[in-house]
C-alpha positions in Angstrom: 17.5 -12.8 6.0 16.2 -9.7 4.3 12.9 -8.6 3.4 12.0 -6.0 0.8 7.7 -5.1 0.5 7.5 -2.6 -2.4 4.3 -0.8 -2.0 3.1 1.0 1.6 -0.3 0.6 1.3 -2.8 -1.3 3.8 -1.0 -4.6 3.1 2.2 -3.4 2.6 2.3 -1.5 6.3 0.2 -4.8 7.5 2.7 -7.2 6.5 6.0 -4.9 7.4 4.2 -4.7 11.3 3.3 -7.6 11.8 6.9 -8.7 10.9 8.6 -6.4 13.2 6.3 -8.0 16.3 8.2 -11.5 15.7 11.0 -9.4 15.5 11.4 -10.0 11.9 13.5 -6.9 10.2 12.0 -5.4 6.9 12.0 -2.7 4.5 9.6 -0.9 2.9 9.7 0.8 -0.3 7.2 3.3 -1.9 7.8 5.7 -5.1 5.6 8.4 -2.7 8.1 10.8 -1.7 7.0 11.3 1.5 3.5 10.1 3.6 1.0 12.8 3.0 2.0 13.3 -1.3 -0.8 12.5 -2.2 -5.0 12.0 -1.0 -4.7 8.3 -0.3 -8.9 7.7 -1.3 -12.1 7.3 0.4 -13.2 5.1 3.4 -12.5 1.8 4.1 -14.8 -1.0 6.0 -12.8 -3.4 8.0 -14.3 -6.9 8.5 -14.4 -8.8 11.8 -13.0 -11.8 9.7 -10.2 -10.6 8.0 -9.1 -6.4 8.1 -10.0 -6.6 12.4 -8.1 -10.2 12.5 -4.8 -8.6 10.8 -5.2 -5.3 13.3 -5.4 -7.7 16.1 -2.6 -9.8 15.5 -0.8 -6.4 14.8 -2.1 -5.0 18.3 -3.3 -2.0 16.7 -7.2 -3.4 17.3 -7.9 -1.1 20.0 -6.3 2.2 17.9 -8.6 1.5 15.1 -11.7 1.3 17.1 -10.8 4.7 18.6 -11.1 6.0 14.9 -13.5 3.9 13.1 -16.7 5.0 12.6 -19.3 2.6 13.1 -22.2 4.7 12.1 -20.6 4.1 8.7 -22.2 0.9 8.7 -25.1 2.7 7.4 -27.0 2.3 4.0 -29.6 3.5 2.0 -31.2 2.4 -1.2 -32.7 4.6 -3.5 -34.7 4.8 -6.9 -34.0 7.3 -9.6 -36.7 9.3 -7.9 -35.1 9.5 -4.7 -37.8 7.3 -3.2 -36.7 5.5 -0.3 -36.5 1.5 -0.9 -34.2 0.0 1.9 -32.3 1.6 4.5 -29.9 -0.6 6.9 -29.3 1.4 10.4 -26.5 -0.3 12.8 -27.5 -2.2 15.9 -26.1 -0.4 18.9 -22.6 -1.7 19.6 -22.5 -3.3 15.9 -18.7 -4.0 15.2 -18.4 -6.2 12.1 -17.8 -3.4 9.5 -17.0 0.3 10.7 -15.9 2.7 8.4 -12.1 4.4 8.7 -10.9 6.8 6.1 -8.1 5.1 4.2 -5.3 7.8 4.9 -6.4 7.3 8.5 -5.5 3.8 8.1 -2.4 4.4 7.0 -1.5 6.6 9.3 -2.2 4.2 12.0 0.1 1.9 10.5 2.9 4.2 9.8 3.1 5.2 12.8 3.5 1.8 14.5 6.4 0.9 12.4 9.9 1.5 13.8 11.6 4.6 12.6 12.7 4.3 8.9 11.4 1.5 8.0 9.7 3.1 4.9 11.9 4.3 2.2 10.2 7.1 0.3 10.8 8.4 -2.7 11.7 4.7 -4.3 9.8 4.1 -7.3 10.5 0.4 -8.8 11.3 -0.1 -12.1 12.1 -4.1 -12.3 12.8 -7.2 -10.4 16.1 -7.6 -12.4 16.8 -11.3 -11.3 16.1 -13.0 -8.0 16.3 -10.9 -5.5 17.6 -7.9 -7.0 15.6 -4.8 -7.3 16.3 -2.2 -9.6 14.8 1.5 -8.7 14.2 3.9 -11.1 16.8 6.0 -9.9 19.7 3.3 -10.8 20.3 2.1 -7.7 19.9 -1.9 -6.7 18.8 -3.8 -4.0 19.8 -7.3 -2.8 17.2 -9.3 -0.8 16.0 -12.9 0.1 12.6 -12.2 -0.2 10.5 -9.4 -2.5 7.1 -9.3 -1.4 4.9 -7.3 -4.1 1.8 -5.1 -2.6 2.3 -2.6 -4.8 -1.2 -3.0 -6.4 -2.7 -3.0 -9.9 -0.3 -2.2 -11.8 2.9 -3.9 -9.7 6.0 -3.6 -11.0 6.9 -6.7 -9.1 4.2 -9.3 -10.5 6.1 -9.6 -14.1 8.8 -12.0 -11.8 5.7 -14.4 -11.2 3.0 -13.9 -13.9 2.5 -12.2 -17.2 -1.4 -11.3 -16.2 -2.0 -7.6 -16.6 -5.4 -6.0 -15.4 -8.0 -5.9 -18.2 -10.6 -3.3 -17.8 -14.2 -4.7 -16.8 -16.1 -2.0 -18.7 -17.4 -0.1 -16.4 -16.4 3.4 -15.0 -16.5 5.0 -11.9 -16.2 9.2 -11.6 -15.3 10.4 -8.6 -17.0 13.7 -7.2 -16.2 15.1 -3.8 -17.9 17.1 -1.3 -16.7 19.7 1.7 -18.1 20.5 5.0 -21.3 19.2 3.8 -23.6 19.9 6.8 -23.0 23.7 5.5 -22.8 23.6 2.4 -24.2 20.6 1.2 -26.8 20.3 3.8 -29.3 18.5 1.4 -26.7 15.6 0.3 -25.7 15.7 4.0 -29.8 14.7 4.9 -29.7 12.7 2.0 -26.6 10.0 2.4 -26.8 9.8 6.2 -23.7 9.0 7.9 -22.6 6.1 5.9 -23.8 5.5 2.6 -26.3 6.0 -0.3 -27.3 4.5 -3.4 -29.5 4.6 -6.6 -29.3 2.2 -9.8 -31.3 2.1 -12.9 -29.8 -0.7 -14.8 -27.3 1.0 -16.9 -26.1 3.5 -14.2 -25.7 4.3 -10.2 -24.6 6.9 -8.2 -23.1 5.6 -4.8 -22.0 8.0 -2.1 -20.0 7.8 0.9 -19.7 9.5 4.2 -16.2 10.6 5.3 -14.8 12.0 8.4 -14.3 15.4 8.7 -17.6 15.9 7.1 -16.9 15.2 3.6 -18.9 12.9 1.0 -17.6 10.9 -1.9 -19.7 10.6 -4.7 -18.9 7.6 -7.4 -21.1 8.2 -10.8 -20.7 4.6 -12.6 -21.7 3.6 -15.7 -20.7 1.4 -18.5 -18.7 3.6 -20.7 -15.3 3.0 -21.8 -12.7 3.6 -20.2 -11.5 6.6 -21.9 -14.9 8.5 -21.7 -14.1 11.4 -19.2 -10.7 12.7 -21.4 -12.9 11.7 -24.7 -13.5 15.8 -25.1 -16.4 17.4 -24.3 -18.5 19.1 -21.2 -18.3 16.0 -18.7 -21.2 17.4 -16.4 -23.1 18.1 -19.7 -23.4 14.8 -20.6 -23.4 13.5 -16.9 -26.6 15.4 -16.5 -27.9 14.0 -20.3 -26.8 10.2 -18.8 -28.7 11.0 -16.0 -31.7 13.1 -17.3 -34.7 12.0 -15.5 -33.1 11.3 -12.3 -34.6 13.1 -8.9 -33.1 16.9 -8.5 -32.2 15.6 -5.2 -29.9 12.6 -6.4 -28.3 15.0 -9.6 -27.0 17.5 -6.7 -24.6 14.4 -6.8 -23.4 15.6 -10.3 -23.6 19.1 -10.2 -22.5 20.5 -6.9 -19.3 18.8 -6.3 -16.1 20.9 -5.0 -13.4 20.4 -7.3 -12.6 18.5 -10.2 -14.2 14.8 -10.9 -11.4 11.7 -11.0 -11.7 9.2 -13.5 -11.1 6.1 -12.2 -12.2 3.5 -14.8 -12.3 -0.6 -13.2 -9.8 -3.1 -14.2 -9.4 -6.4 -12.4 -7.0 -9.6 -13.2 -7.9 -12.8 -15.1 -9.9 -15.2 -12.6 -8.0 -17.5 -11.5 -4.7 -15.2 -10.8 -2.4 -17.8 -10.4 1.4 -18.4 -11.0 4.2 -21.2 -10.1 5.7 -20.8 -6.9 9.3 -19.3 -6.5 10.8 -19.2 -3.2 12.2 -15.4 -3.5 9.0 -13.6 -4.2 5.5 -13.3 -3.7 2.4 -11.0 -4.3 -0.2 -9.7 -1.7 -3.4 -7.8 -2.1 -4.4 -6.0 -5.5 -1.2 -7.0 -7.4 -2.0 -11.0 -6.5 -5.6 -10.6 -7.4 -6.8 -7.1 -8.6 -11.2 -7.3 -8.6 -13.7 -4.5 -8.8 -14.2 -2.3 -5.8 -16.8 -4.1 -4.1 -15.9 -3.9 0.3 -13.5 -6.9 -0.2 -9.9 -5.7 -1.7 -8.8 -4.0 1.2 -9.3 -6.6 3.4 -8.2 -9.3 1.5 -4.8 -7.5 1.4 -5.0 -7.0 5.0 -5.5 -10.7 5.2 -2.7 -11.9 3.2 -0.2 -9.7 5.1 -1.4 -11.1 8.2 -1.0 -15.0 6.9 2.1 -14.4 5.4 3.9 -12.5 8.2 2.9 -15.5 10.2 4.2 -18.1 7.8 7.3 -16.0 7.8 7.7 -16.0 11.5 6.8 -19.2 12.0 8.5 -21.3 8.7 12.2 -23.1 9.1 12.8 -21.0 5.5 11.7 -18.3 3.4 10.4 -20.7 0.8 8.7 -22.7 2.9 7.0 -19.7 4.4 6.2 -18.4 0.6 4.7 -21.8 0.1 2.3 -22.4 2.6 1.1 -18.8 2.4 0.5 -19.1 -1.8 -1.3 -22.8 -0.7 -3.9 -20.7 1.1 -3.9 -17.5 -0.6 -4.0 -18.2 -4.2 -7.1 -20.8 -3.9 -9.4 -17.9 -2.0 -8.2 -15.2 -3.8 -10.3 -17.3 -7.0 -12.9 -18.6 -4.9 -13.6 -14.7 -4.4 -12.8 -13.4 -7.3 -15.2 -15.8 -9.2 -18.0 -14.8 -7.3 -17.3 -10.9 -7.5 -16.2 -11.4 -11.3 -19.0 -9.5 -12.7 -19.4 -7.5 -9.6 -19.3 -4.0 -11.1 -21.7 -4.7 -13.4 -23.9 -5.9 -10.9 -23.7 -2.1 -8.7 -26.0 -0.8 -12.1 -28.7 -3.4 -11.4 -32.0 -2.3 -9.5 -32.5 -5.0 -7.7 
């Protein structure tokens, strides 16, 4: 049999390793056109119950604790005034979170896969008919099973469902931060080494700890989703949003290296589901897409490690898709339902 996954992301890489430990061939295909193309995001927490699970069954457990960082596990809750209000500090030897940097991740997995079995540079245009992929550049692909985790906007979920993300109305504006303990000492003090927040009902900024001493910052707000390329100075009106905030917390908006990313929230219908087909299936954010609230990652993580084990352990591949959609589809809702209006929530004080 031959496997196709189009997308090399956490799930993606999950799936394809776990795979080639049964001894299991697959392929991999990602429009990147080569590893390091592009910043791959911010840090990641891995949960003992699902992201650690998949890394152990991949045998890459021990690998990941050797780069995670579970300081990360660190948080702080702020007011507008920069008053203190909660802080969470990690119990010595605390394990159920830790913080790795996403392209970290990845890297991890890349580089337990057997040689060349990503294919970059392979950007998907359409699942032309049952397994047969058609790349942008022309060529086709025959294969007994596509696996889709290539996330929000999948160019393989159209063969299974005609759900298209919908945007939640909220915003997030990404800001980040260099070398902070020079030159940002202040924000440095003031996140710690995981992360910080402050809300005041119709706004938050949330920053996160890196490695190699760098900070994200996300501004959110309810706005729509076009508001950062609607014209105008963006840290202007970032700074009239924000007007009353503490000097400390607006250092947030105005000292940030680089341009800010707009990166407006969109999540799928809840429930995501579709009718089973034997051929293909979806994993991660292109079977159920939800706001970016700790669990996406390791959801994705999760379905690659319960389908790579239905795979290896099925008499055929829709038998395998089968059992893995039985599980997958009614927890993907069960979670989604309860993190539905989860973005709005990050705005509230309480």
């Amino acid at each position: 049999m031959t496997i196709s996954i189009i997308g090399a992301g956490p799930g993606g890489l999950t799936c394809a390793r776990i795979l080639q430990q049964h001894g299991i061939p697959v392929t991999v295909y990602d429009r990147d056109p080569y590893p390091a193309a592009r910043n791959q995001g911010g840090t990641l927490d891995l949960h003992a119950d699902d992201g650690q699970l998949a890394l152990r069954e991949a045998g890459l457990l021990d690998e990941f604790f050797a780069l995670a960082r579970p300081e990360g596990q660190e948080m702080r809750k702020l007011d507008p005034a920069g008053r203190l209000l909660a802080h969470h500090v990690p119990a010595e030897g605390e394990l159920f979170k830790p913080e790795i940097d996403r392209g970290q991740l990845r890297g991890l997995l890349l580089d337990s896969l057997k040689p060349d079995t990503v294919q970059w540079g392979r950007t998907l245009e359409r699942v032309e008919a049952p397994g047969l992929l058609r790349f942008t550049d022309g060529e086709t692909v025959e294969t007994d099973l596509i696996i889709g985790a290539d996330g929000a906007w999948s160019r393989v979920r159209p063969a299974v469902s005609e759900a298209v993300p919908e945007y939640v109305g909220v915003t997030f504006l990404e800001a980040w931060f260099d070398d902070v303990r020079n030159a940002h000492p202040e924000l440095a003090e003031l996140v710690g080494q995981g992360s910080a927040m402050a809300a005041d009902g119709e706004r938050c900024l949330f920053a996160q700890r890196n490695s190699g001493d760098h900070i994200r910052v996300y501004i959110v707000q309810r706005m729509p989703a076009d508001w950062a390329g609607s014209g105008g100075d963006v840290r202007g009106r970032l700074l009239e949003a924000f007007s009353g905030w503490s000097p400390s917390l607006l250092r947030m908006i105005t000292d940030n290296d680089g341009p800010y990313v707009d990166r407006p929230l969109f999540a799928l219908p809840v429930p995501h589901t579709w009718e089973h087909k034997p051929w293909v299936t979806l994993l991660g954010d292109a079977a159920h897409l939800m706001p970016p609230l700790g669990v996406g990652v390791n959801l994705a993580m999760l379905d690659a490690y319960e389908l790579a084990l239905a795979l290896a352990g099925s008499a055929s591949l829709g038998e395998a898709v089968g059992v893995y959609e039985a599980t997958m589809l009614p927890r993907s809702a069960e979670v989604a339902r309860r993190l539905e209006n989860g973005a709005q929530g990050l705005l509230d004080v309480d």
